[in-house]
PDB file of N, CA, C and O in Angstrom, chain B, residues numbered from 101:
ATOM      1  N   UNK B 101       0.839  -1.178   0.000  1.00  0.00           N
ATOM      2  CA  UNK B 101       0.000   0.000   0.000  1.00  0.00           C
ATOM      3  C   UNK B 101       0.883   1.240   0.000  1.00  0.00           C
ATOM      4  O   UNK B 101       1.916   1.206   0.669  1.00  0.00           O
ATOM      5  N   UNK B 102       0.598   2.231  -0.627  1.00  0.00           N
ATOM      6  CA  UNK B 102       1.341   3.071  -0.656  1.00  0.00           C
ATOM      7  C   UNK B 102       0.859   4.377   0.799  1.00  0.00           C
ATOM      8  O   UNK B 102      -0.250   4.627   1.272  1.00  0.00           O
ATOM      9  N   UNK B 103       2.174   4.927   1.120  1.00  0.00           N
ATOM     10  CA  UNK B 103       2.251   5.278   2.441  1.00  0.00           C
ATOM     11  C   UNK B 103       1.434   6.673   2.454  1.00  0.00           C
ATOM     12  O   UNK B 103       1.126   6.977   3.607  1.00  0.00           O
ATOM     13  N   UNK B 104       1.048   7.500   1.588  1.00  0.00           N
ATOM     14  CA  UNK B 104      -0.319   8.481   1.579  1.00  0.00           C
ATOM     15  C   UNK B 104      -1.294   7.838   2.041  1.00  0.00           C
ATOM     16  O   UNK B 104      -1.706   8.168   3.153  1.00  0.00           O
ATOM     17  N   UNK B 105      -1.949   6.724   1.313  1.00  0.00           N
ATOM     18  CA  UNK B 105      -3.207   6.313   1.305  1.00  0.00           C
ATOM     19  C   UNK B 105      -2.911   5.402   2.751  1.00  0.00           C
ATOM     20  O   UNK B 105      -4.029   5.256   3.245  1.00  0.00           O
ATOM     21  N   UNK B 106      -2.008   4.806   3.538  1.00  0.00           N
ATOM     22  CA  UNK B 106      -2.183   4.177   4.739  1.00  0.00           C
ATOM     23  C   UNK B 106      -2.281   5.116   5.315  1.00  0.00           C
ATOM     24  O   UNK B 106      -3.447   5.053   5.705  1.00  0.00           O
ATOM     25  N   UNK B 107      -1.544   6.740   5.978  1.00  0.00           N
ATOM     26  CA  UNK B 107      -1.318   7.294   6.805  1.00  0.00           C
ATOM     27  C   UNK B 107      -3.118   8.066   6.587  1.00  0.00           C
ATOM     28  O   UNK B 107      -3.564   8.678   7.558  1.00  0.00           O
ATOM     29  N   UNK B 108      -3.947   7.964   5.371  1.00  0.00           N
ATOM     30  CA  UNK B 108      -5.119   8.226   6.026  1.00  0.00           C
ATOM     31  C   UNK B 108      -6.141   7.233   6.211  1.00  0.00           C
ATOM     32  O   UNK B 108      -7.285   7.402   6.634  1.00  0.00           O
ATOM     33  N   UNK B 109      -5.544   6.119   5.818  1.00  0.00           N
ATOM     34  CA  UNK B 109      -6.570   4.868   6.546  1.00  0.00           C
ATOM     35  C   UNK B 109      -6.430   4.282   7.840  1.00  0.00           C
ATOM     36  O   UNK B 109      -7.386   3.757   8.413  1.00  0.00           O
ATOM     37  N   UNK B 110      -5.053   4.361   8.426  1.00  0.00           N
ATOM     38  CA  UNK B 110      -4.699   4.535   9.810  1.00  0.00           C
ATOM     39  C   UNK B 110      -4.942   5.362  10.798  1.00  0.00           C
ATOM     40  O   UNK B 110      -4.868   5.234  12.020  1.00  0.00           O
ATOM     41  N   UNK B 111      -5.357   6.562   9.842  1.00  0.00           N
ATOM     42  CA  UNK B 111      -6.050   8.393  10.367  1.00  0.00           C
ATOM     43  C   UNK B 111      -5.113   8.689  11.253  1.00  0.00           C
ATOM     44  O   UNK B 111      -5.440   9.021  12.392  1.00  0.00           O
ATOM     45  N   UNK B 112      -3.788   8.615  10.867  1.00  0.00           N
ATOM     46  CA  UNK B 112      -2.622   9.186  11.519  1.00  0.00           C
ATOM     47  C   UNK B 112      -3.025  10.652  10.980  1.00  0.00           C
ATOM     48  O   UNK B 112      -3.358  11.511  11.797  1.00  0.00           O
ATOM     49  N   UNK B 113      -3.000  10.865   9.925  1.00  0.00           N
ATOM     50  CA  UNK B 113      -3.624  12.454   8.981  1.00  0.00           C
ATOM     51  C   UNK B 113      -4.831  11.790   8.596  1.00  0.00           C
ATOM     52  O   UNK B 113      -5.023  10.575   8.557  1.00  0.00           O
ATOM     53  N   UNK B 114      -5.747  12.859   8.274  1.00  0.00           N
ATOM     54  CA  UNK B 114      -7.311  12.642   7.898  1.00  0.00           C
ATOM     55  C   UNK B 114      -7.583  12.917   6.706  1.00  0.00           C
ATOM     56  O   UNK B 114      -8.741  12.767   6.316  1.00  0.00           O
ATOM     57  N   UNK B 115      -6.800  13.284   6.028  1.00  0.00           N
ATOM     58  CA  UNK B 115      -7.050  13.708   4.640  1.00  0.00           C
ATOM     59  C   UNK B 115      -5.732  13.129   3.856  1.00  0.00           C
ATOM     60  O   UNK B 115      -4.647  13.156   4.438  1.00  0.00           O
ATOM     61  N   UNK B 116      -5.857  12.529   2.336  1.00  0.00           N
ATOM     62  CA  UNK B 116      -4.755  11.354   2.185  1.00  0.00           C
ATOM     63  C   UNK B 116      -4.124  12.930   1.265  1.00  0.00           C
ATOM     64  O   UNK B 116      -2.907  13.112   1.298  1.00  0.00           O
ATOM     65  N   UNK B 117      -4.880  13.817   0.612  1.00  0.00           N
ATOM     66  CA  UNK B 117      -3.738  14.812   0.337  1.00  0.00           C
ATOM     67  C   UNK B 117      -3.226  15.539   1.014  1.00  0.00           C
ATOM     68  O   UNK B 117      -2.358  16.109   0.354  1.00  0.00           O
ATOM     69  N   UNK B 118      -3.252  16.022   2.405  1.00  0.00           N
ATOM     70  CA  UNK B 118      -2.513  16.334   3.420  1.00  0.00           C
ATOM     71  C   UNK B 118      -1.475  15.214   3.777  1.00  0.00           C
ATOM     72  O   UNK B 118      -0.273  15.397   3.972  1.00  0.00           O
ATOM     73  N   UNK B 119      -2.082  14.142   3.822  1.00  0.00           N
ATOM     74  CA  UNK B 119      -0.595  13.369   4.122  1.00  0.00           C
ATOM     75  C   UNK B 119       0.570  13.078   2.689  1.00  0.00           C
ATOM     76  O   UNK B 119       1.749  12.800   2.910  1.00  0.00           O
ATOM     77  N   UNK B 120       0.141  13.170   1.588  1.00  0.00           N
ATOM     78  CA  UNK B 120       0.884  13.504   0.645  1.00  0.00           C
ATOM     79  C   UNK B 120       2.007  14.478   0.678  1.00  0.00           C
ATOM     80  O   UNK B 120       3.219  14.341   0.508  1.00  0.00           O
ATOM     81  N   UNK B 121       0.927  15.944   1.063  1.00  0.00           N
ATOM     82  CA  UNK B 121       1.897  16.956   0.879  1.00  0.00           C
ATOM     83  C   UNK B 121       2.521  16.966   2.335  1.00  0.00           C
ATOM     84  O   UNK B 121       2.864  18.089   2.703  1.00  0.00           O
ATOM     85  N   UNK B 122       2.702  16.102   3.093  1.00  0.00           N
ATOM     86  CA  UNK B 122       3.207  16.058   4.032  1.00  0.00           C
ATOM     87  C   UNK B 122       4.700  15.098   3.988  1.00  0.00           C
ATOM     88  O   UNK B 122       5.724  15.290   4.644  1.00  0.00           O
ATOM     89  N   UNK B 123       4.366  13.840   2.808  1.00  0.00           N
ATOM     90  CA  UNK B 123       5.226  13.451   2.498  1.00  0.00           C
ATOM     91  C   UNK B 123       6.498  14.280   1.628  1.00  0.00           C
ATOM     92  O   UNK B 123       7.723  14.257   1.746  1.00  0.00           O
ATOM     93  N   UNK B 124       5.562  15.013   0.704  1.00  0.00           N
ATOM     94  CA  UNK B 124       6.784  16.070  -0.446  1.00  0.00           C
ATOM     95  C   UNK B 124       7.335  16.787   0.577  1.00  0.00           C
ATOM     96  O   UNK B 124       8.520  17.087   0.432  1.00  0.00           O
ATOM     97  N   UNK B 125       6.606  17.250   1.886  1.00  0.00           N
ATOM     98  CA  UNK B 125       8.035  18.442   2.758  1.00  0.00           C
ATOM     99  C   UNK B 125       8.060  17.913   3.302  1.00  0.00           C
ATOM    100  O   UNK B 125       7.334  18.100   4.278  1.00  0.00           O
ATOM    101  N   UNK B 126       8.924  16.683   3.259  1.00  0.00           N
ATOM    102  CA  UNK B 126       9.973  15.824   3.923  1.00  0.00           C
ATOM    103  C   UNK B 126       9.533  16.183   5.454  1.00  0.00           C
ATOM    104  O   UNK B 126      10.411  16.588   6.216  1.00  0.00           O
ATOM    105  N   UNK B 127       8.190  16.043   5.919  1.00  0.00           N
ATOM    106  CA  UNK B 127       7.480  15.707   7.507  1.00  0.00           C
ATOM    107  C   UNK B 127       7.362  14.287   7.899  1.00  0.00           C
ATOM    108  O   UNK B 127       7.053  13.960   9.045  1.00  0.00           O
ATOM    109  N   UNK B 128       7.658  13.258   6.749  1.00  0.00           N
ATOM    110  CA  UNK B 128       7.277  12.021   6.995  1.00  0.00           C
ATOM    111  C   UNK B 128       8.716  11.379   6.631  1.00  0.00           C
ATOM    112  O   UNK B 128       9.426  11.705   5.680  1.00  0.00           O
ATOM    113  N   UNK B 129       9.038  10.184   7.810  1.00  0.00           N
ATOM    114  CA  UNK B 129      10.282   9.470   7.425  1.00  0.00           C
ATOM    115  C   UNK B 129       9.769   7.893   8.005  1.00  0.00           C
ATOM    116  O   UNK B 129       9.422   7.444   9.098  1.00  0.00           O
ATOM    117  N   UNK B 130       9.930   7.362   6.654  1.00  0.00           N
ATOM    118  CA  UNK B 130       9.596   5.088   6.528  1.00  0.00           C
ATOM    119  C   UNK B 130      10.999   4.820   7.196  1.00  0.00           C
ATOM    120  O   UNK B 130      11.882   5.639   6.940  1.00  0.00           O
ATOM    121  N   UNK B 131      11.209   4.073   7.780  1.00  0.00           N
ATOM    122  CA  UNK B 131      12.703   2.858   8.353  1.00  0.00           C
ATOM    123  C   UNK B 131      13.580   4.067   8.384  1.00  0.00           C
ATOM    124  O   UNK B 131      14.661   3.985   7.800  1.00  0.00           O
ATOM    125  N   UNK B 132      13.166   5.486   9.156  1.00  0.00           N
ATOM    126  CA  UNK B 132      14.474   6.585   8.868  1.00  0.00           C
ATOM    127  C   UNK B 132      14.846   7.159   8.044  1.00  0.00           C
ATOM    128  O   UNK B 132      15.811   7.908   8.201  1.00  0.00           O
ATOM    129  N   UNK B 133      14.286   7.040   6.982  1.00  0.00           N
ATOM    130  CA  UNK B 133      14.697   7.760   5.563  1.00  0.00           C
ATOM    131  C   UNK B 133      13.367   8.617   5.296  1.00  0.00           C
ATOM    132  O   UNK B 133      12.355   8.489   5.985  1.00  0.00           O
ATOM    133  N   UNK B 134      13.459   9.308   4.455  1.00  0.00           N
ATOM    134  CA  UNK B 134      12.763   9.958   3.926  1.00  0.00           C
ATOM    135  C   UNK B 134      11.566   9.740   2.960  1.00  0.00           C
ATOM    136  O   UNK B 134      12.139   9.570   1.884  1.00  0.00           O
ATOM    137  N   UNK B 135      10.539   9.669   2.782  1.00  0.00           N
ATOM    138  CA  UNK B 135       9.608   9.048   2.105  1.00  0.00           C
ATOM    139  C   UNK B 135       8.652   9.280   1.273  1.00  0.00           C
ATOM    140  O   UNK B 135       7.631   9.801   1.722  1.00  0.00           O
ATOM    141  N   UNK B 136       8.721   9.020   0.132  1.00  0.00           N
ATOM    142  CA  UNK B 136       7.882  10.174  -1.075  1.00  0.00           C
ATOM    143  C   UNK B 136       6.141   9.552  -0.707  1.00  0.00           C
ATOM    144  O   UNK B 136       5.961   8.530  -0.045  1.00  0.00           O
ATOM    145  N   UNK B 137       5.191  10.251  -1.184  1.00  0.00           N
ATOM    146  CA  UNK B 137       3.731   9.428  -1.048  1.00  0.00           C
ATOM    147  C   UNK B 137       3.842   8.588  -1.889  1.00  0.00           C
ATOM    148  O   UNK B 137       3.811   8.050  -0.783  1.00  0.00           O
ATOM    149  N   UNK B 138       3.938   7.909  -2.667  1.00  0.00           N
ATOM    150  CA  UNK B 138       3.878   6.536  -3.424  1.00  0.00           C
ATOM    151  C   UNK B 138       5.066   5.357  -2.361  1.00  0.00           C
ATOM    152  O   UNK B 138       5.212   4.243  -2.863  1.00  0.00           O
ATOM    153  N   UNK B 139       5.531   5.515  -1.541  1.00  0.00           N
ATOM    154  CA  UNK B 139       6.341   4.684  -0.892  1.00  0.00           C
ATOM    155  C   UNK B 139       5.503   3.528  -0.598  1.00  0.00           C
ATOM    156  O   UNK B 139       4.296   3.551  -0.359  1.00  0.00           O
ATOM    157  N   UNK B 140       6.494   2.224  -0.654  1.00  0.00           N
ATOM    158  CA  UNK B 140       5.157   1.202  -0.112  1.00  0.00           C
ATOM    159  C   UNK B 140       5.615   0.440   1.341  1.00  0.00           C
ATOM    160  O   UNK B 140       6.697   0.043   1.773  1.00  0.00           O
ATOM    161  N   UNK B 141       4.115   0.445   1.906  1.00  0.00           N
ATOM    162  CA  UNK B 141       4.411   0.428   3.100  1.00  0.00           C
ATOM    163  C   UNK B 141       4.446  -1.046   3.845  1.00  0.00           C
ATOM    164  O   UNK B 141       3.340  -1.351   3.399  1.00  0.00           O
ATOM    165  N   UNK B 142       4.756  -2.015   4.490  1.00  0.00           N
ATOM    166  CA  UNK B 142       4.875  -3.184   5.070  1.00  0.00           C
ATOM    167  C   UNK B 142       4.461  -3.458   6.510  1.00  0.00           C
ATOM    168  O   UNK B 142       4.597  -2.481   7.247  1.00  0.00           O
ATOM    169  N   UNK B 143       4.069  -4.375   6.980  1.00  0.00           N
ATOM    170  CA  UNK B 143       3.724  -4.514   8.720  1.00  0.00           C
ATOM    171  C   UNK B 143       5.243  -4.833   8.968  1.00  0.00           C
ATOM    172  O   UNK B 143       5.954  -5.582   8.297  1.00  0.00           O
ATOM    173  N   UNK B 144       5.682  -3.886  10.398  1.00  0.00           N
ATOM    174  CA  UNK B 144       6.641  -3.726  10.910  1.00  0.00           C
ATOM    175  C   UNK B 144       8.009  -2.505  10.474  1.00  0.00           C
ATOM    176  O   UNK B 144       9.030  -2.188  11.086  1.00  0.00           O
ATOM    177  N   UNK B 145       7.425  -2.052   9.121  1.00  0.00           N
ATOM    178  CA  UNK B 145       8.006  -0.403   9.080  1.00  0.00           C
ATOM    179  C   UNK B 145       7.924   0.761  10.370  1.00  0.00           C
ATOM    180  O   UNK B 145       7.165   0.908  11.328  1.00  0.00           O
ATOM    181  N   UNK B 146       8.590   1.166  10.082  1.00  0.00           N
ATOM    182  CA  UNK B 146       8.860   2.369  11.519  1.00  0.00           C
ATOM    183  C   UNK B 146       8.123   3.730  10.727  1.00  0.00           C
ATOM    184  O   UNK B 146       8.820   4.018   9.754  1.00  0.00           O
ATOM    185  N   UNK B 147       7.082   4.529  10.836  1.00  0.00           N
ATOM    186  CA  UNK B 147       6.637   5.468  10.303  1.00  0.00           C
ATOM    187  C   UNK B 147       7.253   6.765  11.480  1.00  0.00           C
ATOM    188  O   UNK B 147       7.198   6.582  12.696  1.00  0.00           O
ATOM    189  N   UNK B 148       7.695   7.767  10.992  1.00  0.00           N
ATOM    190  CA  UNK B 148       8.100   9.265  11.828  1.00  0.00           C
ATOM    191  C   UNK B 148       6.927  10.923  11.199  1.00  0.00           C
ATOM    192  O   UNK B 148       7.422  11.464  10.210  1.00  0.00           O
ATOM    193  N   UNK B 149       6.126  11.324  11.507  1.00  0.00           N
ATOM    194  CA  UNK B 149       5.578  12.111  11.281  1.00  0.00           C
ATOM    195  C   UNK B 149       5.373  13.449  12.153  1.00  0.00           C
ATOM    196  O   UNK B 149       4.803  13.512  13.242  1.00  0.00           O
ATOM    197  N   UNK B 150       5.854  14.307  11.569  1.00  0.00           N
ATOM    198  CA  UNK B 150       6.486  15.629  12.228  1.00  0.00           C
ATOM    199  C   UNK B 150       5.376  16.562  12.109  1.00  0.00           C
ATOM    200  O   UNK B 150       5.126  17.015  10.992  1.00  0.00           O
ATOM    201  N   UNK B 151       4.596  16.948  13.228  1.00  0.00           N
ATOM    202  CA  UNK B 151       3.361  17.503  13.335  1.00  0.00           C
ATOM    203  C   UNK B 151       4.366  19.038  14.042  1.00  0.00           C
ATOM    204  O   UNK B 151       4.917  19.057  15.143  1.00  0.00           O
ATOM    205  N   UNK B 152       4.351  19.900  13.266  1.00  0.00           N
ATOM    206  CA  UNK B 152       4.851  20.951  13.915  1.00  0.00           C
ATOM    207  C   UNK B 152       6.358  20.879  14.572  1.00  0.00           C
ATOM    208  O   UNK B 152       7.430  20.762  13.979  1.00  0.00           O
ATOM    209  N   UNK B 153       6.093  20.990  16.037  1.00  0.00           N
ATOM    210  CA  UNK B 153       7.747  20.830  16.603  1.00  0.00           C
ATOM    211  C   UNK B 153       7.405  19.530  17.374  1.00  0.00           C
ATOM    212  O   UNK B 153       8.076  19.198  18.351  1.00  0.00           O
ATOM    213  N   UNK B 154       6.640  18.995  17.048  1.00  0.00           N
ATOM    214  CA  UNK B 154       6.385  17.377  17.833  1.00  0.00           C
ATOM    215  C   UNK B 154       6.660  16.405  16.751  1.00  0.00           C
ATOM    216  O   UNK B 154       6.278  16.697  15.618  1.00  0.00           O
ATOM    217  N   UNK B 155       7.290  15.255  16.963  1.00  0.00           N
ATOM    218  CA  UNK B 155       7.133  13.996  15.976  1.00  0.00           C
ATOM    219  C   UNK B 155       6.704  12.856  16.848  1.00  0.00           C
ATOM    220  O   UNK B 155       6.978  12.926  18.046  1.00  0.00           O
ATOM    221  N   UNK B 156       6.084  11.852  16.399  1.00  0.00           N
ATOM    222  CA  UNK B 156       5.472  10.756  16.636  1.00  0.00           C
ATOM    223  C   UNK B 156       5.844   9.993  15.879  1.00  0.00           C
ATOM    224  O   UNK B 156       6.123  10.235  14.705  1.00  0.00           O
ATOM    225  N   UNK B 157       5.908   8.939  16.433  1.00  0.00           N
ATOM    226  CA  UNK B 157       6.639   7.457  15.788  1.00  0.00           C
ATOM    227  C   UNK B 157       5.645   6.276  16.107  1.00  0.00           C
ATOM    228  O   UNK B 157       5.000   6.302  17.156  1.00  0.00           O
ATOM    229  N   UNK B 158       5.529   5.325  15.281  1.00  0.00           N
ATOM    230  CA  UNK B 158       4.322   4.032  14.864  1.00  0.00           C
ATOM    231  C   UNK B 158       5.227   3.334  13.973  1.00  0.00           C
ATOM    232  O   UNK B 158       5.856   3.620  12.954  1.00  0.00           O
ATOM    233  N   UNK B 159       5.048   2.155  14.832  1.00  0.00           N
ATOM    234  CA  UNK B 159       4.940   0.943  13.667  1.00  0.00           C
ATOM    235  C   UNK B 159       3.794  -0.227  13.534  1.00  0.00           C
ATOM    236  O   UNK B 159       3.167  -0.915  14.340  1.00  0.00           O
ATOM    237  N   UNK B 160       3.845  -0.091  12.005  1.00  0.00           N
ATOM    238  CA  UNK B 160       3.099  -0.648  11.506  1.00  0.00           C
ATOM    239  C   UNK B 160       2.740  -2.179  11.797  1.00  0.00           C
ATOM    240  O   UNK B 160       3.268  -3.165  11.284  1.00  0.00           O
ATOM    241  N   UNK B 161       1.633  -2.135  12.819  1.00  0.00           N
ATOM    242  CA  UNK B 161       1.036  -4.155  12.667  1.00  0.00           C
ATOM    243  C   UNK B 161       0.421  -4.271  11.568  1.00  0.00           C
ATOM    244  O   UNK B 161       0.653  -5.314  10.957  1.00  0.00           O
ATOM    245  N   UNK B 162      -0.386  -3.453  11.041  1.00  0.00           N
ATOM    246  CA  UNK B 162      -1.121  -4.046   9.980  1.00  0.00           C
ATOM    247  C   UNK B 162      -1.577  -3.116   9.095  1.00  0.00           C
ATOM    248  O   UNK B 162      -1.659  -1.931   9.419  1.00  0.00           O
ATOM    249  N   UNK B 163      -2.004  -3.672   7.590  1.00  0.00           N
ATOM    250  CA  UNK B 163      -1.976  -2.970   6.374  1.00  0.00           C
ATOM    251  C   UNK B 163      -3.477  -3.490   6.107  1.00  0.00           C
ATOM    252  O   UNK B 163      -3.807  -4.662   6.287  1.00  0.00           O
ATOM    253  N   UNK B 164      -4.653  -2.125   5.498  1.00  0.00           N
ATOM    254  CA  UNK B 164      -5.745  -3.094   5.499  1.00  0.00           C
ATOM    255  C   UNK B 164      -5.977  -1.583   4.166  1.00  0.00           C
ATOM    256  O   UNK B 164      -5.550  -0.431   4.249  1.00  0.00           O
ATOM    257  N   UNK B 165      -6.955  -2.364   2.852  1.00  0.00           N
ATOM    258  CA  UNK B 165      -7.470  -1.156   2.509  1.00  0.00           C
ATOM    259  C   UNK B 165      -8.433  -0.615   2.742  1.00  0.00           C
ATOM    260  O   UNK B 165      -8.492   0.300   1.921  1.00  0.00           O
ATOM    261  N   UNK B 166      -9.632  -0.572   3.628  1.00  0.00           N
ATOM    262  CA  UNK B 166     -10.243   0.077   4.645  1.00  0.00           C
ATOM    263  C   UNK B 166     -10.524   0.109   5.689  1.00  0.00           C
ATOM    264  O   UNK B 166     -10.785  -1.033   6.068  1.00  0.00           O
ATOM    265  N   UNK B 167     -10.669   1.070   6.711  1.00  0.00           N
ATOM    266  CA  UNK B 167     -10.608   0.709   7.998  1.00  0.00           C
ATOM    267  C   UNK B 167     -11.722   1.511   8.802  1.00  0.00           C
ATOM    268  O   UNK B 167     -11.853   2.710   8.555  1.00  0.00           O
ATOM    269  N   UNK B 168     -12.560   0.875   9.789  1.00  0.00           N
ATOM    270  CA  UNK B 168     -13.880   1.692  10.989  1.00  0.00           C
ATOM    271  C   UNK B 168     -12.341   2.438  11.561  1.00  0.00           C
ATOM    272  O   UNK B 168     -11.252   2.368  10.991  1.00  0.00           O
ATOM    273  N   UNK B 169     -12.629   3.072  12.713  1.00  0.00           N
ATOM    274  CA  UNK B 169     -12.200   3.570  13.472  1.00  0.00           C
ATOM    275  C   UNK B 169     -11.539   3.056  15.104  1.00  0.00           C
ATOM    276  O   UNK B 169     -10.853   3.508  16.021  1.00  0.00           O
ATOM    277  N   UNK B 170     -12.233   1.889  14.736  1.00  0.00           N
ATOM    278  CA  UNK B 170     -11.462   0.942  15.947  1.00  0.00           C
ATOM    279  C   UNK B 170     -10.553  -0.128  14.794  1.00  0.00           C
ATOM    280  O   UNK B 170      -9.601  -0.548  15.453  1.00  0.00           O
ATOM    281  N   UNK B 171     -10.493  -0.613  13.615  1.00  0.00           N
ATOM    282  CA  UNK B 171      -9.671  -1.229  13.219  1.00  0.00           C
ATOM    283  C   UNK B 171      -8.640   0.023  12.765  1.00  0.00           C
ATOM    284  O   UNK B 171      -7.432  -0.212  12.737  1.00  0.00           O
ATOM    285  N   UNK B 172      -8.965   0.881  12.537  1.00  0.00           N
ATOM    286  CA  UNK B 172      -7.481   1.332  12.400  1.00  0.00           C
ATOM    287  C   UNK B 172      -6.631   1.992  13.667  1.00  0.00           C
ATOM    288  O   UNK B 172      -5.403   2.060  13.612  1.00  0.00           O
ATOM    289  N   UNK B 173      -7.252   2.386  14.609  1.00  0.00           N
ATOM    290  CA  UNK B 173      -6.699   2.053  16.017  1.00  0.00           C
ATOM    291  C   UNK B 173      -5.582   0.633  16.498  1.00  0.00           C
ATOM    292  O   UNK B 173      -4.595   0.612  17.233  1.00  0.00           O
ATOM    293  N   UNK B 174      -5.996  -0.018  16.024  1.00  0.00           N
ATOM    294  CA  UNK B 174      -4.999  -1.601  15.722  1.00  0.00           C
ATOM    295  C   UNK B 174      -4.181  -1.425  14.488  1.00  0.00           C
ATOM    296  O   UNK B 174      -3.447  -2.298  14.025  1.00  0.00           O
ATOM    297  N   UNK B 175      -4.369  -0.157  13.956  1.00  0.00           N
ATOM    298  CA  UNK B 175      -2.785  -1.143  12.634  1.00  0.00           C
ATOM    299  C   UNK B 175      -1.915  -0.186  13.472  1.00  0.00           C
ATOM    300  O   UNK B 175      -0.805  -0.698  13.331  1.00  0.00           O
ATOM    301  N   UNK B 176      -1.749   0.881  14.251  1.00  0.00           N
ATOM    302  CA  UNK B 176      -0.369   0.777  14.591  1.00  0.00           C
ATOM    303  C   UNK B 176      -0.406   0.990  15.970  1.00  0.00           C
ATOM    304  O   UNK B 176      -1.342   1.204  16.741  1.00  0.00           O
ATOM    305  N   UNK B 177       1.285   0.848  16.188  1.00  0.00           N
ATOM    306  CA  UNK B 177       1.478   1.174  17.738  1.00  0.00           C
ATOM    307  C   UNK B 177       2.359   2.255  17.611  1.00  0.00           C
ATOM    308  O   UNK B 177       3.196   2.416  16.723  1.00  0.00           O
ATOM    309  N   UNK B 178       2.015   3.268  18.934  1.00  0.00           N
ATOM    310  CA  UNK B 178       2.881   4.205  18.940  1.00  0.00           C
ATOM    311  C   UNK B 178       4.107   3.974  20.207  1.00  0.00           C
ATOM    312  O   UNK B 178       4.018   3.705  21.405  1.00  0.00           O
ATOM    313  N   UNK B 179       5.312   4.237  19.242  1.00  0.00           N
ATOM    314  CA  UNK B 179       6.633   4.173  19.582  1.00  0.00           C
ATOM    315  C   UNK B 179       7.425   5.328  20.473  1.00  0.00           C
ATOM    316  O   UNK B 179       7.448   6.442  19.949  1.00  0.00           O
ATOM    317  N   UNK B 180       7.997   5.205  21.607  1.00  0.00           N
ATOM    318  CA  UNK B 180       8.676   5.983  22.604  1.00  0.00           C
ATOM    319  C   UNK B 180       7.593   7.220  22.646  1.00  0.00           C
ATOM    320  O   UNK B 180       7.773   8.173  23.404  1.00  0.00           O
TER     321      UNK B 180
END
């Protein structure tokens, strides 16, 4: 799945072109690197998303292409 369309089926971001253009200004980093929106994403990738002067870290349990609001509560866990 590509990592736009998870980060709004996970509703890490709520809108999949906000998390796009979130990917182009380099706010979003896959396994530490840097990550364009077409990136594809795997269970057990490390996602980094830089909300302002805060970042949050998740990895990925699970990849689904749609999700209620309690299954996507389960695809990730948040890290430190």
């Amino acid at each position: 799945m590509r990592l736009d369309k998870f980060l709004k089926v996970s509703r890490i971001i709520k809108r999949r072109t906000v998390a796009a253009q979130a990917c182009d200004g380099d706010k979003v980093l896959l396994n530490g690197k840097e990550a364009k929106p077409a990136a594809k994403v795997k269970v057990g990738d490390i996602i980094e998303v830089t909300f302002g002067s805060r970042t949050t870290k998740y990895e990925i349990l699970e990849v689904r292409e749609s999700a209620t609001i309690e299954q996507a509560a389960g695809m990730t866990r948040p890290l430190g």
